[in-house]
C-alpha atoms as an extended CHARMM CRD file, in Angstrom:
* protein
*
        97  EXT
         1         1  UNK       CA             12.7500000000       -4.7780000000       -0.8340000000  PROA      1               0.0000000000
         2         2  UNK       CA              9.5100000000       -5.9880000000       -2.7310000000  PROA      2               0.0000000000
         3         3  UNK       CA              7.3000000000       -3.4350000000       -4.4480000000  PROA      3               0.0000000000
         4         4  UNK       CA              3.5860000000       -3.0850000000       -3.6340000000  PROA      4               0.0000000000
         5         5  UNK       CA              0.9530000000       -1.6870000000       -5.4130000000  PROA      5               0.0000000000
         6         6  UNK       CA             -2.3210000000       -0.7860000000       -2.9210000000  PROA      6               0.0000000000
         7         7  UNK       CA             -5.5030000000       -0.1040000000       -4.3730000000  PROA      7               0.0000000000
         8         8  UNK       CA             -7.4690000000        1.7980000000       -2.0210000000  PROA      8               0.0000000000
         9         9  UNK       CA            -10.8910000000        2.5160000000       -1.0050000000  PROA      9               0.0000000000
        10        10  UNK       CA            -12.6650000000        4.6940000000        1.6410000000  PROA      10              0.0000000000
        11        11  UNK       CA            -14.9590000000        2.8090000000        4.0270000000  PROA      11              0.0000000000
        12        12  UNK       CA            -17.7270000000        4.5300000000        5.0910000000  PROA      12              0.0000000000
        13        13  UNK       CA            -15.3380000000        5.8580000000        8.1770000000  PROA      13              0.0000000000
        14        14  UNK       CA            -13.1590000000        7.2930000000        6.0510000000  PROA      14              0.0000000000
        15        15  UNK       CA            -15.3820000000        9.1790000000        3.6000000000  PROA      15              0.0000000000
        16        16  UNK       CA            -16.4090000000       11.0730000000        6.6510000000  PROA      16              0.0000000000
        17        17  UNK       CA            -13.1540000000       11.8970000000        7.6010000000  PROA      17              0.0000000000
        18        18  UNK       CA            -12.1670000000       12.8600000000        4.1680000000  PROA      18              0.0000000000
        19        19  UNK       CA            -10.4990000000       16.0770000000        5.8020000000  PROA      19              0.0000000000
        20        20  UNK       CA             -8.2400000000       14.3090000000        7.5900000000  PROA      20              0.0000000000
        21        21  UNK       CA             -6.7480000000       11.8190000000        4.3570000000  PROA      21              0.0000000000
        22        22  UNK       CA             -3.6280000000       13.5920000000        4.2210000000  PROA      22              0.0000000000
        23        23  UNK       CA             -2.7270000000       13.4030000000        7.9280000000  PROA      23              0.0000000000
        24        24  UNK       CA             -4.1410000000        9.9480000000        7.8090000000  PROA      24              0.0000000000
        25        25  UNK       CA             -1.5980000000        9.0840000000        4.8720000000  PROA      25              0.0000000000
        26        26  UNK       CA              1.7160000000       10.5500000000        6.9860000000  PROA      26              0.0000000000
        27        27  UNK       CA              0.0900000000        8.4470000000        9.6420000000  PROA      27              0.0000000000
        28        28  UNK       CA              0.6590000000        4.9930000000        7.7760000000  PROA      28              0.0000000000
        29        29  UNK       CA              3.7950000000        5.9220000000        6.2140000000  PROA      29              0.0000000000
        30        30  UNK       CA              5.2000000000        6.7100000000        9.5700000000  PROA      30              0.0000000000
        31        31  UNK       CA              3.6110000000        3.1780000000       10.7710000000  PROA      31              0.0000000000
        32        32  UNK       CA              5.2190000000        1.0380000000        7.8520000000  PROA      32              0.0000000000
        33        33  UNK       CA              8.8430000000        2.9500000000        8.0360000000  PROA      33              0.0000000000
        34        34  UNK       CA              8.5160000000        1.7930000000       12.1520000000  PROA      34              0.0000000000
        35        35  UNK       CA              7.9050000000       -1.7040000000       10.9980000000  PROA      35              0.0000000000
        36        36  UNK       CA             11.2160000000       -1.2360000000        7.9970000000  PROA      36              0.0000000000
        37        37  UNK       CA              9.0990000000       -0.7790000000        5.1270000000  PROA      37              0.0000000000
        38        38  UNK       CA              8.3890000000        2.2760000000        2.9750000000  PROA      38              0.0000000000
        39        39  UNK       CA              5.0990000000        4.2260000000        1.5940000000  PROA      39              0.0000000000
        40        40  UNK       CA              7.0460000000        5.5410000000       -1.5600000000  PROA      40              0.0000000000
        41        41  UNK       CA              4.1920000000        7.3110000000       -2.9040000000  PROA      41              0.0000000000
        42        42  UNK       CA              0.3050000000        7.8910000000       -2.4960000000  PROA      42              0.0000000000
        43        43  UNK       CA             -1.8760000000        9.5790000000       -5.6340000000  PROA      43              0.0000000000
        44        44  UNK       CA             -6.0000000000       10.3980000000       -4.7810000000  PROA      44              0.0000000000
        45        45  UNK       CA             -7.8030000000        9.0370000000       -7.6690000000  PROA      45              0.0000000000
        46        46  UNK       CA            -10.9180000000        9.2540000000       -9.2110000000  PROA      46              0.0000000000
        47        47  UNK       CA            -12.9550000000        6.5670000000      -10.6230000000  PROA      47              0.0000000000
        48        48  UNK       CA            -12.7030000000        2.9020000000       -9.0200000000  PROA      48              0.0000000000
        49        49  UNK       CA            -10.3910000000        3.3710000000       -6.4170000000  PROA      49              0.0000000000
        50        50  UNK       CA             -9.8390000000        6.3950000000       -3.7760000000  PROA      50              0.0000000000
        51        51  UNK       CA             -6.4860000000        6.1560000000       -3.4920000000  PROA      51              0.0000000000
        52        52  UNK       CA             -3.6410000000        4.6000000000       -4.9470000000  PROA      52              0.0000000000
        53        53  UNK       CA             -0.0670000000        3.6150000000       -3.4140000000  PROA      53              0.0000000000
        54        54  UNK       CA              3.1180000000        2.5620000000       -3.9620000000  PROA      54              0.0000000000
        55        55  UNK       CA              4.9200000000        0.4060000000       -1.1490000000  PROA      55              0.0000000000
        56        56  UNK       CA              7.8630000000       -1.3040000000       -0.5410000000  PROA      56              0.0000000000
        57        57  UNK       CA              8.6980000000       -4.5170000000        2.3370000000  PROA      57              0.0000000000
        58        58  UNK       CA             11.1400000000       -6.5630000000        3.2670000000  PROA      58              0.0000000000
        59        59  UNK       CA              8.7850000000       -9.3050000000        2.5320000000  PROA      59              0.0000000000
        60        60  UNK       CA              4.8110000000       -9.9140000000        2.2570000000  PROA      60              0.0000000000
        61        61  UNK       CA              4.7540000000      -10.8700000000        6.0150000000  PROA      61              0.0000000000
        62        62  UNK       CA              5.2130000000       -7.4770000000        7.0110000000  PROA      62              0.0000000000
        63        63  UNK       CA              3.1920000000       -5.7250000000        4.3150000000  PROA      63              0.0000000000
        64        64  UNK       CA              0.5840000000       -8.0440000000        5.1970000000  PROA      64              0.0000000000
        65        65  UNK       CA              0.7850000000       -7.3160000000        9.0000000000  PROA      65              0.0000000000
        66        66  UNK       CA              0.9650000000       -3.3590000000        8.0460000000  PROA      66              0.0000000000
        67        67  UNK       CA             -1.7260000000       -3.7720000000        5.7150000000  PROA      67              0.0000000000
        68        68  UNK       CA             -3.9090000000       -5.2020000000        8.6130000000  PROA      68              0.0000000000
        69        69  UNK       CA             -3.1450000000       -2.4030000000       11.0330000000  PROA      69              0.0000000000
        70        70  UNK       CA             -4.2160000000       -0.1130000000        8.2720000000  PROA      70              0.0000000000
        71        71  UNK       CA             -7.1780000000       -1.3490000000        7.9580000000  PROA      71              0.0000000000
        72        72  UNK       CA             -8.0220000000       -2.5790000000       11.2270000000  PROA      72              0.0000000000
        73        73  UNK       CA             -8.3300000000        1.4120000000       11.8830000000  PROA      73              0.0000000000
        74        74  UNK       CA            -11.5560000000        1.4780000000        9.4210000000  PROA      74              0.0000000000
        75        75  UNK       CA            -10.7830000000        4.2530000000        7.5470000000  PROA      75              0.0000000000
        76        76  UNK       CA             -9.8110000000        2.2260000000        4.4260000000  PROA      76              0.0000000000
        77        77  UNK       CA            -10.2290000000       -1.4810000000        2.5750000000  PROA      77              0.0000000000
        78        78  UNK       CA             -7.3240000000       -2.1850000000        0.0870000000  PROA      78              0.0000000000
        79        79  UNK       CA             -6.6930000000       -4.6810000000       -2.5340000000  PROA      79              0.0000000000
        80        80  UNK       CA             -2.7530000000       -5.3410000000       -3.0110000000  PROA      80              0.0000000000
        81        81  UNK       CA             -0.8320000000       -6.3170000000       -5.7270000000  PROA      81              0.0000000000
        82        82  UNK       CA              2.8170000000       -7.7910000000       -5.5250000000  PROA      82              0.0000000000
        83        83  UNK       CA              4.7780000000       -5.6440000000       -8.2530000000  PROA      83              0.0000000000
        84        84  UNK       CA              7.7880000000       -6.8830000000       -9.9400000000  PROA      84              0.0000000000
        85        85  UNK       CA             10.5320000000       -4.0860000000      -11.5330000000  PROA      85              0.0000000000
        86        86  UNK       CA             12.2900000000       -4.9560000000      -15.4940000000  PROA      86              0.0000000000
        87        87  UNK       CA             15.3850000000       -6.7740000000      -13.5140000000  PROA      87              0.0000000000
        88        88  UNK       CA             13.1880000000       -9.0610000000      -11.2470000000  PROA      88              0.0000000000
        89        89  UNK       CA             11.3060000000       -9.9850000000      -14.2290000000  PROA      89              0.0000000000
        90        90  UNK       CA             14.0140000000      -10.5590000000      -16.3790000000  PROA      90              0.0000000000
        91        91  UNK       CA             15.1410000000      -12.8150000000      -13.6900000000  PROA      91              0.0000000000
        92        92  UNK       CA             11.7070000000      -14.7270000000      -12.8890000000  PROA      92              0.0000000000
        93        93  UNK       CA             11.9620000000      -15.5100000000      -17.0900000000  PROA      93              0.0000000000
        94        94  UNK       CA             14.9330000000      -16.7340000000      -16.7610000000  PROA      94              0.0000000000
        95        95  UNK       CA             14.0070000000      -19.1390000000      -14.0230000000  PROA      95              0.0000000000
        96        96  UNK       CA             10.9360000000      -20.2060000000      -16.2320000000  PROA      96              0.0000000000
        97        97  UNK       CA             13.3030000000      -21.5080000000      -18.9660000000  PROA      97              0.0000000000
């Protein structure tokens, strides 16, 4: 599965409903395991970002289409970045010659 990296913040929505982050978090891993992808991990940061999370997809269609349902609820806006591990990178330089 590919890796995702989310960077997370709260909208105004979800600085409100600060109290309910965690249950909101459960919430959207439960959503992306239904659609075959995983939240592997979720950290609450300070500084930049609110939150910060760790994904995995089959592919970036469906972490695209989970990321939308995620935010279409307004609690959050996320920037994501497509993380590669030391053996997918080892193979993308290998393809680059």
């Amino acid at each position: 599965m590919a890796t995702y990296i989310g960077l997370v913040s709260w909208t105004d929505q979800g600085i409100k409903n600060y109290k309910d982050t965690v249950d909101r978090a459960n919430a959207g891993a439960d959503a992306a395991a239904a659609m075959g992808g995983k939240l592997v991990d979720i950290y609450w940061t300070v500084g930049n970002y609110d939150l910060v999370a760790i994904m995995e997809f089959p592919d970036d269609e469906t972490a695209t289409a989970w990321l939308l349902r995620l935010g279409a609820v307004g609690n959050v806006r996320t920037s994501t970045l497509r993380a590669f591990n030391r053996d997918e990178m080892a193979g993308i330089i290998a393809k680059a010659g």
